[in-house]
N, C-alpha and C positions, 0 to 999 in steps of 0.2 A: 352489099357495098358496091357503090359504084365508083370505078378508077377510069376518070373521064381522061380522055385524052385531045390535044388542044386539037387535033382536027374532027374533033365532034362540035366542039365553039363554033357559035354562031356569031359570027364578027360582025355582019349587017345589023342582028338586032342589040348586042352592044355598043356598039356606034349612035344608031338609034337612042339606045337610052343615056349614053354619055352627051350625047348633044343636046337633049332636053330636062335633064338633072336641074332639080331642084329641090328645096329641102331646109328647116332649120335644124341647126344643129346647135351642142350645149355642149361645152367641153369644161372641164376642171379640174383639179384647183393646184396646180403646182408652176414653177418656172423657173427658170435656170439660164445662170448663163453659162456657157459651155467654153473654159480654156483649155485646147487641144493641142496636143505636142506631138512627136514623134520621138525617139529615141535614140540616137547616133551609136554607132559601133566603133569605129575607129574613123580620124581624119585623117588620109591621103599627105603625102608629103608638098603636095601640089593645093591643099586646105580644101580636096571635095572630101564630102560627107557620106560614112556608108552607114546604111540606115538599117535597126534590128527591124527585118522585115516580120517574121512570125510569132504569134504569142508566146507559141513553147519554145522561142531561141530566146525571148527573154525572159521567159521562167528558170527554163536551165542554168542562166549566167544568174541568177537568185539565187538559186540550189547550187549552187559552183563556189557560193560565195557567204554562205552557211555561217560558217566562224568566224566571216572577217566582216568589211565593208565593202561595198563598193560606189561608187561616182561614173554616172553617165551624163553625159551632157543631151541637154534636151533642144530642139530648134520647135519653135512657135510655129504652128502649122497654120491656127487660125482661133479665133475670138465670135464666138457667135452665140444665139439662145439656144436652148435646149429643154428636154423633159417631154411630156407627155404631152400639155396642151399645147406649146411652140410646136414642137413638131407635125403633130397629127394636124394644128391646126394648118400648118402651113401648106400641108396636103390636099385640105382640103380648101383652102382660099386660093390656090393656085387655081382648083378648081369652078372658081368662081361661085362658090356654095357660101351660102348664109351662113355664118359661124360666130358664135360667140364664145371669146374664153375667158372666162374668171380663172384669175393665175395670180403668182406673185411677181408683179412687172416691177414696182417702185413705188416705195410709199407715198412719199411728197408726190412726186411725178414718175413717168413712164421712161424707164432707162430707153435712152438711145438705141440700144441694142436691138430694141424691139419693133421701131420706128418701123420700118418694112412690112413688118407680121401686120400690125395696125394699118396701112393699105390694105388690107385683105381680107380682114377681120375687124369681128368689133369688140374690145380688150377691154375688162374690166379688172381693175387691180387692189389685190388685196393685201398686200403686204411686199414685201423685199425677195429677189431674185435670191436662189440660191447658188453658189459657185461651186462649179464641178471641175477637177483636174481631169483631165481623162487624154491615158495615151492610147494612139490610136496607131494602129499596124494592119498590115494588110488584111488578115484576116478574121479581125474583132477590134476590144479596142478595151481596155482597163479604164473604168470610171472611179472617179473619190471625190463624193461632194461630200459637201459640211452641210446637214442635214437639222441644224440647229432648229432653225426657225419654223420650219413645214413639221418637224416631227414635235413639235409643242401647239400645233395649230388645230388648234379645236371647236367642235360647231357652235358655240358662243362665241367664239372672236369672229368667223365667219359673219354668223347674220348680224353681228351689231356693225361690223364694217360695211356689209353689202346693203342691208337692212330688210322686211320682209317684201315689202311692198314692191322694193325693185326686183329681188329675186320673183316673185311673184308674176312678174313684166317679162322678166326674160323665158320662164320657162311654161308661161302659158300655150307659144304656139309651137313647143321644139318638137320637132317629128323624132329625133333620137338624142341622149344624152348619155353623158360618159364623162365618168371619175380616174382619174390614173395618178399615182400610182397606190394599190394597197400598199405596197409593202412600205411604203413613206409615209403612212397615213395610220397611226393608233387609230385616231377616232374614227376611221371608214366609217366603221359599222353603225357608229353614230349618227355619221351624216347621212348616210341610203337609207335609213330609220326614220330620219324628219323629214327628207325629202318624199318618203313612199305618205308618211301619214302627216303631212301639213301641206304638201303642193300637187302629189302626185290623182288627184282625183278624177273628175270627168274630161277634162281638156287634158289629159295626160300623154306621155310621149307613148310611139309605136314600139318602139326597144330600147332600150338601157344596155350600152358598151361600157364591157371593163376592159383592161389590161392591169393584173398584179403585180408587174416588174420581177425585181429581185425574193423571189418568195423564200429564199431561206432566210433572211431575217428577220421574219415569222417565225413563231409556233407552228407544233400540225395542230393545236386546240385553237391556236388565235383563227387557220385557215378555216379551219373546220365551221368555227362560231358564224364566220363570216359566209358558208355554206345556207350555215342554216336561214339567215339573213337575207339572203339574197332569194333561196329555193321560196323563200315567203313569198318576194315582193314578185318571182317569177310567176305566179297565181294569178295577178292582173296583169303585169309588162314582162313583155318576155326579153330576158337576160342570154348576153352574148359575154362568152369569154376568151380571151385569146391569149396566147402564150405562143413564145420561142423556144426553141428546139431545148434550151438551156430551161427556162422554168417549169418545160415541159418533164426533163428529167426526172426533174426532183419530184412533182407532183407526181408522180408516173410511183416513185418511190415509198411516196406517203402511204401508196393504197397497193403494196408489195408488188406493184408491175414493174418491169425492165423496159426502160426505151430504146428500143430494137434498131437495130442497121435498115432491118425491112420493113420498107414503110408502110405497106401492108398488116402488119401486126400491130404497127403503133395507131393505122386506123383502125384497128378493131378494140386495142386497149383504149383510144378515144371514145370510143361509143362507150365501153363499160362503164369507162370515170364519169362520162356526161349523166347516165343515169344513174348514178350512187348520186354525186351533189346535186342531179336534180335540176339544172338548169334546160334551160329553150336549146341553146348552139356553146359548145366545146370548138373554138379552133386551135392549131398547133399548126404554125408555119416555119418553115426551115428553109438554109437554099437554096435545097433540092426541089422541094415540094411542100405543097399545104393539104391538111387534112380536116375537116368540119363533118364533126357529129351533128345532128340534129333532130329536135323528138318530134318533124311533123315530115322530116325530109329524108332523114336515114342516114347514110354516110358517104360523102366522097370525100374522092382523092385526088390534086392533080397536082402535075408534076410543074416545078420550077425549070426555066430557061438558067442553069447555073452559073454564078460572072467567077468567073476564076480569077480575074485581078481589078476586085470594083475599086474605084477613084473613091471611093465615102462608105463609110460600114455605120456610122455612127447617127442613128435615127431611121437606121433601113427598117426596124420593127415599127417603128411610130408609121411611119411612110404607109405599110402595109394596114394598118388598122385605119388610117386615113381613107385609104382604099376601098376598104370591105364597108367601114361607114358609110362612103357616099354609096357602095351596090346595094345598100338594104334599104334604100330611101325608095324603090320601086317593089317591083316584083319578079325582080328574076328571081331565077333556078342554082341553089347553091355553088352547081359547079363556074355559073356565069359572074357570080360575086366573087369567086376566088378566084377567078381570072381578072377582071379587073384589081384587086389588091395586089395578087401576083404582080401584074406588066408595072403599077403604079411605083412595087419596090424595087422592081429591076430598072427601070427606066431611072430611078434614083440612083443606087448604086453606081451607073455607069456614066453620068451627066452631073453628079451632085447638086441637081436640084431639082424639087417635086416635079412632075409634070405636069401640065395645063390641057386640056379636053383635047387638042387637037394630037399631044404630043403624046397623052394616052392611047388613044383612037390610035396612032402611028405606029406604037409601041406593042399593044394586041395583034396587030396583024404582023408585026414582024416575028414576034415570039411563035404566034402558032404556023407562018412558015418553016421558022427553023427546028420547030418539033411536031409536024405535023410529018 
């Protein structure tokens, strides 16, 4: 295992490959629009707002509250997209990457919402946004979307909306493609099915990214199926998957391992898991640190620049997978892709909003200063 540390990072030839990045990219199939609150604890006699800053102070007032009810008042933080391709995409059109995302923007038309993302991107829309509540506190953030319409959405509604010939168009020259989320998607396994054996042939993309989200509302037989599934299509394109410290748990639990304090160990249970399901690249990022198994590269480890009070939590995983997407469009060296994913999330978290080539390239050399 290699535990790369940032003054082994080669900043010149990141720079390098961040100023000459290019690439199509395929992103799919969800969309969301994201209504964000905050929580209020008590009003001030003077009417300032003291805000439940930590998850578990508002769990506790849940569990506090057990046998009865209780009424918080919520203030409007903000109104924006959300989900898998919104976000990741936004990451990656900041960075001036070719990116296409089939989502669910609006049926008739393209919600306003989106107007922005679409500067940046090129959006193709297959059905209606989903709305997610989600409170949001300094150190995570509780999501509750209505799941209606994505969890009925199946690969016949897809290609009779999309049709084949277009689908056919877009993913003739994508150098990498990527479906998020499983865990909102029954038909996944349907859809990486058609696409390995109706599109995915000679002009096929270099790697296929996932992110499974929420995997306990899964099965371990649904995850598993979807193993098998994937370990197929990993025989011709090699499959990337990525998980946070939280989906990491539980996976970690499926196959009786414990997700350890020492990251160390959980890169070594990283490698084991990668090769039971059999894929190309295992990643696990946290934000401490990121860890990526891989069956041609071996293992590293490198540590995160930690924000003890980020400005935005909500979309910092999407941010990171935006990241590692654009590093596998070249040929760097695993520990060089997670360091661009790494600076991409952190430069999020502390700016709340994606970074653009110059503000990465800015954000690299700052991080491996301060941990160098």
């Amino acid at each position: 295992m290699q535990r790369s540390k940032w003054v082994t990072i080669e900043e010149e030839i990141l720079e390098t490959y961040i100023r000459n990045l290019s690439g199509e990219i395929v992103l799919g199939i969800d969309g969301f629009i994201d209504q964000v609150w905050q929580v209020v604890e008590t009003r001030t006699p003077d009417n300032h707002c003291i805000l439940i800053d930590k998850m578990q102070e508002f769990g506790n007032l849940i569990v506090s509250r057990r046998e009865g009810g209780m009424a918080n008042e919520l203030i409007k933080k903000r109104r924006s997209y959300g989900g898998f391709t919104a976000n990741t995409g936004k990451a990656l059109g900041n960075m001036d990457l070719s990116t296409t995302l089939i989502g669910m923007y609006g049926k008739e038309e393209i919600d306003k919402i989106f107007h922005d993302l679409k500067e940046k991107c090129n959006l193709i829309s297959v059905g209606d946004p989903v709305v997610s509540t989600i409170l949001e506190f300094t150190d995570g953030k509780i999501m509750m979307p209505n799941l209606d319409e994505l969890l009925k959405f199946t690969w016949n509604d897809f290609l009779s909306i999309i049709g084949q010939d277009q689908l056919q168009k877009i993913l003739l020259n994508a150098d990498i493609v990527s479906l998020g989320y499983w865990s909102n998607m029954p038909d996944f396994d349907t859809f990486i099915t058609k696409l390995n054996e109706d599109y995915f042939h000679t002009d096929r993309p270099r790697r296929l990214f996932f992110d499974f989200a929420n995997i306990k509302k899964r099965s371990v037989e649904a995850i598993n199926s979807t193993f098998r599934v994937l370990e197929k299509i990993n025989d011709k394109i090699p499959v990337s998957l990525s998980l946070n410290e939280h989906e990491a748990v539980i996976l970690f639990s499926y196959y009786d391992r414990n997700f350890s304090d020492d990251c160390e160990a959980v890169a070594r249970d990283t490698e084991y898991l990668r090769n039971i399901i059999g894929l190309d690249e295992l990643i696990i990022h946290t934000p401490q640190y990121a860890v990526l198994s891989s069956k041609t590269e071996g293992m590293e480890l490198l540590e995160q620049d930690y924000c003890a009070a980020p400005v935005i939590t909500t979309g910092a995983g999407d941010t990171f997978n935006g990241g590692y997407i654009a590093a596998c469009l070249g040929n760097l060296k695993a520990a060089q892709r997670l360091a661009i994913a790494n600076a991409a999330t952190r430069f999020y978290i502390s700016n709340s909003h994606t970074p653009d080539r110059q503000e990465l390239i800015s954000e690299i050399k700052r991080i491996k200063k301060v941990l160098s």
